[in-house]
C-alpha positions in Angstrom: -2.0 5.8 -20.5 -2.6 3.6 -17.6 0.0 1.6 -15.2 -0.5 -1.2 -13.0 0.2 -0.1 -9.3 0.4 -2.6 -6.4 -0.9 -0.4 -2.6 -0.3 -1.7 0.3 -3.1 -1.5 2.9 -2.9 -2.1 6.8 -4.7 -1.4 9.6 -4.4 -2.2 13.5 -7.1 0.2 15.4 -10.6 -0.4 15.4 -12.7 -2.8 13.2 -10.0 -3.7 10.9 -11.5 -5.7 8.5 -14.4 -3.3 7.6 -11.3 -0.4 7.7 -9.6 -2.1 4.8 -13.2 -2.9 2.9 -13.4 0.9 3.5 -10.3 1.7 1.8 -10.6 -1.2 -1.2 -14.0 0.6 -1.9 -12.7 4.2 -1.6 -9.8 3.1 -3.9 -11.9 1.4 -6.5 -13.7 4.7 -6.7 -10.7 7.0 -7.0 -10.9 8.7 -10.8 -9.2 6.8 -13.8 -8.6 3.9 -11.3 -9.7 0.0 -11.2 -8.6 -2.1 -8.6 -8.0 -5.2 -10.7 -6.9 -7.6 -8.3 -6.9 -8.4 -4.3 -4.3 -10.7 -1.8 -6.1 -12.1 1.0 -6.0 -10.3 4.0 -3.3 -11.6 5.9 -2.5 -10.7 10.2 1.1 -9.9 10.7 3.1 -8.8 13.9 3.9 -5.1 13.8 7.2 -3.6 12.8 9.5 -1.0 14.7 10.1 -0.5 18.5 6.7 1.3 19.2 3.9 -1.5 20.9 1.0 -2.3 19.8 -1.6 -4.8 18.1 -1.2 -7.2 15.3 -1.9 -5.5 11.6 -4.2 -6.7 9.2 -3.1 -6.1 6.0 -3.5 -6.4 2.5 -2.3 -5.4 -1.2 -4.2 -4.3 -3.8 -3.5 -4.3 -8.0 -4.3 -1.5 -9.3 -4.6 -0.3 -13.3 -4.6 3.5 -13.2 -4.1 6.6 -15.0 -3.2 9.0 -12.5 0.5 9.9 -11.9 2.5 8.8 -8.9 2.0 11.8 -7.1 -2.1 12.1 -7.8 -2.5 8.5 -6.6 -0.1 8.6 -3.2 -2.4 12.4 -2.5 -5.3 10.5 -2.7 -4.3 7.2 -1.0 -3.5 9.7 2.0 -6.9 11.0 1.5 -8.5 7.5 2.0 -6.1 7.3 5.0 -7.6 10.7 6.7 -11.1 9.5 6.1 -10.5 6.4 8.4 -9.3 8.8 11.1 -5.5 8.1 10.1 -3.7 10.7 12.2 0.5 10.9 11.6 1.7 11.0 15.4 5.0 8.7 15.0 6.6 6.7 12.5 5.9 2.7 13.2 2.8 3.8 15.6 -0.6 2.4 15.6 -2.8 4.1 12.8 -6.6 3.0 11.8 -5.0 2.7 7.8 -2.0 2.5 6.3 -2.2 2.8 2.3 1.3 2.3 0.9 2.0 2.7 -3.3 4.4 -0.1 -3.3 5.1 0.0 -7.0 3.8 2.3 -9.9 4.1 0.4 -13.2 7.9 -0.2 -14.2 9.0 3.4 -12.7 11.6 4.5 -10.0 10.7 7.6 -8.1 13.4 8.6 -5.4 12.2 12.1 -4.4 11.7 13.3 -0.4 8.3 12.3 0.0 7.5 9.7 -2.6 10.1 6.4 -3.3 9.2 4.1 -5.4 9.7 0.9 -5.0 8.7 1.2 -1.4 12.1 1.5 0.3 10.7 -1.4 2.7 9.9 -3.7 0.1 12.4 -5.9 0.6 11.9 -5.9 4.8 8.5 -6.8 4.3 8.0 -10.5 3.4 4.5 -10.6 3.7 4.4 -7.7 0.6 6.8 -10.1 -1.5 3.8 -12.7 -0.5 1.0 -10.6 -1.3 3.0 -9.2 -4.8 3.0 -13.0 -5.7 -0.7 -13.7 -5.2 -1.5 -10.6 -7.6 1.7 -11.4 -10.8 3.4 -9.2 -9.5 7.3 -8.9 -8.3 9.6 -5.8 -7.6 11.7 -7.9 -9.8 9.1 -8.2 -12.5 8.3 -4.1 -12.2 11.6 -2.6 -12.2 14.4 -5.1 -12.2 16.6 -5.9 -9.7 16.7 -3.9 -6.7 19.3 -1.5 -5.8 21.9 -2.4 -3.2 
């Protein structure tokens, strides 16, 4: 059985636009995976109290078979092969490969929450959701407040 799956991607070190054409190709090769559907790459100021350089950053559609916890292993995969390295939260990092949503599922477990917890503090997500159909609304209903 397959789900549709929106990932996040950003990037704000190096050659970002090849970095992210890295990771959509890396993704589309990822086992029972398709990447159906790409937002335009959009350039956004960064988030949290640590300075740095504007993001690039992007969201992908995906239709997949693996599980939640599979695909988020692997997306950190794709991350280490661009040289991600976890330092600090909000830092700088070469990628950034989010799972925003997983089908119509809610996962609230230590290390994996789904919906992203910072859905809703992202508007340039809720932008990029819209260009691909898709909605946190849509996926799992309202959000939780």
């Amino acid at each position: 059985m397959s789900v549709v799956a929106a990932v996040a991607l950003g990037s704000n070190l190096g050659d970002r636009a090849a970095i992210l054409a890295r990771a959509r190709a890396a993704i589309a090769r990822l086992a029972g995976t398709r990447v159906e559907a790409a937002s335009a790459v959009e350039e956004t100021a960064p988030l949290g109290p640590v300075p740095q350089g504007p993001y690039l950053n992007q969201m992908l559609r995906l239709e997949t078979g693996l599980g939640p916890w599979t695909l988020l292993a692997l997306l950190l995969e794709v991350e280490a092969g661009e040289g991600r390295v976890r330092r600090e939260r909000w830092g700088p990092r070469t990628l950034d490969c989010d799972l925003v949503l997983y089908g119509r599922q809610r996962v609230e477990l230590p290390d994996l929450k789904v919906p992203h917890p910072e859905i809703t503090n992202r508007p340039f997500w809720q932008r990029e959701l819209a260009e691909l159909g898709l909605s946190l609304e849509a996926a799992v209903g309202s959000p939780k407040t």
